[in-house]
C-alpha positions as CSV (number, residue, x, y, z in Angstrom):
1,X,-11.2,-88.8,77.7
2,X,-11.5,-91.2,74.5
3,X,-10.8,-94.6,76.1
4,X,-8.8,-95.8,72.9
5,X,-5.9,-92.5,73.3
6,X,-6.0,-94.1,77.1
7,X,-5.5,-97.5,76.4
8,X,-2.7,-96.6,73.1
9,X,-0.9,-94.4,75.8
10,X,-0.6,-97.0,78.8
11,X,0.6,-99.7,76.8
12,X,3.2,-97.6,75.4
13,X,4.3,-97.0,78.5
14,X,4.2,-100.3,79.4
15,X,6.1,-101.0,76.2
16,X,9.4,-98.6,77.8
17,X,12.1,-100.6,78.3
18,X,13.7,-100.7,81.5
19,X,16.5,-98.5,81.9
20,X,15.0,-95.8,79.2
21,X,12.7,-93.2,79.0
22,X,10.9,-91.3,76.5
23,X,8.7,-87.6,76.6
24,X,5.5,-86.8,77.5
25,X,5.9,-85.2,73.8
26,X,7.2,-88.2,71.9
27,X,4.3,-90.5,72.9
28,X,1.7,-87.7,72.3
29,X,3.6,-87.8,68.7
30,X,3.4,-91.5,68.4
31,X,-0.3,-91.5,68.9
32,X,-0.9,-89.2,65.7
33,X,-4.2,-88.5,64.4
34,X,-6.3,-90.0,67.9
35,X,-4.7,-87.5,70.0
36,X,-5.2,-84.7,67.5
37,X,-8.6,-85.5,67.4
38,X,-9.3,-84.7,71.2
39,X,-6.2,-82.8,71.2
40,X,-3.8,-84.2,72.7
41,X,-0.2,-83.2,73.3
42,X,2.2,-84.0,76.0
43,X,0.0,-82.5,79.2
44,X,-3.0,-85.0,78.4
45,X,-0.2,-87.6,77.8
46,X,0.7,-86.3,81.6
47,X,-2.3,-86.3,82.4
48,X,-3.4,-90.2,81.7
49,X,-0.4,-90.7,83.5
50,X,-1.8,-88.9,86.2
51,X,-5.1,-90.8,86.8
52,X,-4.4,-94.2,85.3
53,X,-0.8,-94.8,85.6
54,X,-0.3,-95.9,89.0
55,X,0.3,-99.3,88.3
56,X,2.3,-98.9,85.1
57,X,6.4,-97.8,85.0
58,X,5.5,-93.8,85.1
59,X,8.8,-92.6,85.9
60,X,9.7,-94.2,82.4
61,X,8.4,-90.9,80.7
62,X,9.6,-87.4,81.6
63,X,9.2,-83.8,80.2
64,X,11.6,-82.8,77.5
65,X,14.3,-81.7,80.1
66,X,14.3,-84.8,81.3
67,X,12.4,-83.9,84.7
68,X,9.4,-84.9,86.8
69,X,7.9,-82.8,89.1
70,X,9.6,-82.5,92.6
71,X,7.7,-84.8,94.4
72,X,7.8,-87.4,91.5
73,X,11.5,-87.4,90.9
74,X,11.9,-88.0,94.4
75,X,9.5,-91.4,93.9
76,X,11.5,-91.8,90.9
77,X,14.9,-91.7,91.6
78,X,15.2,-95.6,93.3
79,X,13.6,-96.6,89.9
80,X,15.8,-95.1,88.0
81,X,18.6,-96.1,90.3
82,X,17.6,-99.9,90.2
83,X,17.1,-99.6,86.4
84,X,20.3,-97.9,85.4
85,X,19.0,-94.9,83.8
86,X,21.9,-92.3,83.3
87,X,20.7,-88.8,85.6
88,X,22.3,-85.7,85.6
89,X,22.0,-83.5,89.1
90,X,23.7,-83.9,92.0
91,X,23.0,-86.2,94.8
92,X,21.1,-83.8,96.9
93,X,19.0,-82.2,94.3
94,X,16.6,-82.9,91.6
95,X,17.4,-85.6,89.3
96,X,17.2,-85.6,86.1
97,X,17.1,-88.4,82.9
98,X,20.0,-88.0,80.6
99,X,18.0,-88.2,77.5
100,X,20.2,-88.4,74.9
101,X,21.8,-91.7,76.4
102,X,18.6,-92.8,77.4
103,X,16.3,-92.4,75.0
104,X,13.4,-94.6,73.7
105,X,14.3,-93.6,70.0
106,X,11.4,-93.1,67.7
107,X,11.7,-95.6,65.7
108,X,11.1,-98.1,68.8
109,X,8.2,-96.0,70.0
110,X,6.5,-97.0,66.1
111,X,7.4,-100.4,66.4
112,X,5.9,-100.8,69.7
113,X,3.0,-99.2,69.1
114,X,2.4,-101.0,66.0
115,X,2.5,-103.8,68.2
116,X,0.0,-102.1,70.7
117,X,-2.1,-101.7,67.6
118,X,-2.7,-105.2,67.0
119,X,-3.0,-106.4,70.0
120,X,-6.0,-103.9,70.6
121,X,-7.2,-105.3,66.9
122,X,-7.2,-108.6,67.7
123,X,-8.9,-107.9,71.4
124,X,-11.7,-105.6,69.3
């Protein structure tokens, strides 16, 4: 895995704001030309999330339905619940993010990762 697509993708998701979320998708867009390069899409954005995202706000980014995987949603739900995200589901079952009210827009996602550029610039 090419350590700079690792680094780009954690502080984006570091970079979520709390109470929002974003895709698996829309960060694997933000990324551009890196992740095209070792072809990345949303699964290997998934999939740094899988193996170094432990300590970073994970339940920030969902799939494009607005779902985690069972056991995850269940980890989730008190985050989102302390955070405010707006769900959909009932009580009982699967949660999932209401995306268009809680969307990272796209526009943030470029700002903030503009800002994630530079920092990693100045830290080079």
């Amino acid at each position: 895995m090419n350590d700079l697509l690792v680094e780009r993708v954690m502080r984006l998701v570091e970079a979520v704001p709390a109470g929002r979320a974003t895709t698996y998708g829309a960060l694997a867009s933000a990324v551009g030309a890196l992740a095209s390069a070792v072809g990345a899409g949303p699964r290997v954005v998934a999939r740094i999330l899988a193996e170094w995202g432990s300590g970073a706000p994970w339940w920030r980014v969902v799939n494009a339905k607005g779902e985690l995987p069972g056991p995850l949603a269940l980890r989730a739900r008190p985050m989102w619940a302390l955070e405010g995200v707006p769900l959909f589901g009932s009580p009982g079952g699967a949660p999932r993010v209401d995306l268009p009210r809680a969307s990272w827009a796209e526009a943030e996602i470029a700002a903030a990762l503009d800002r994630v550029d530079a920092s990693l610039e100045t830290s080079s």
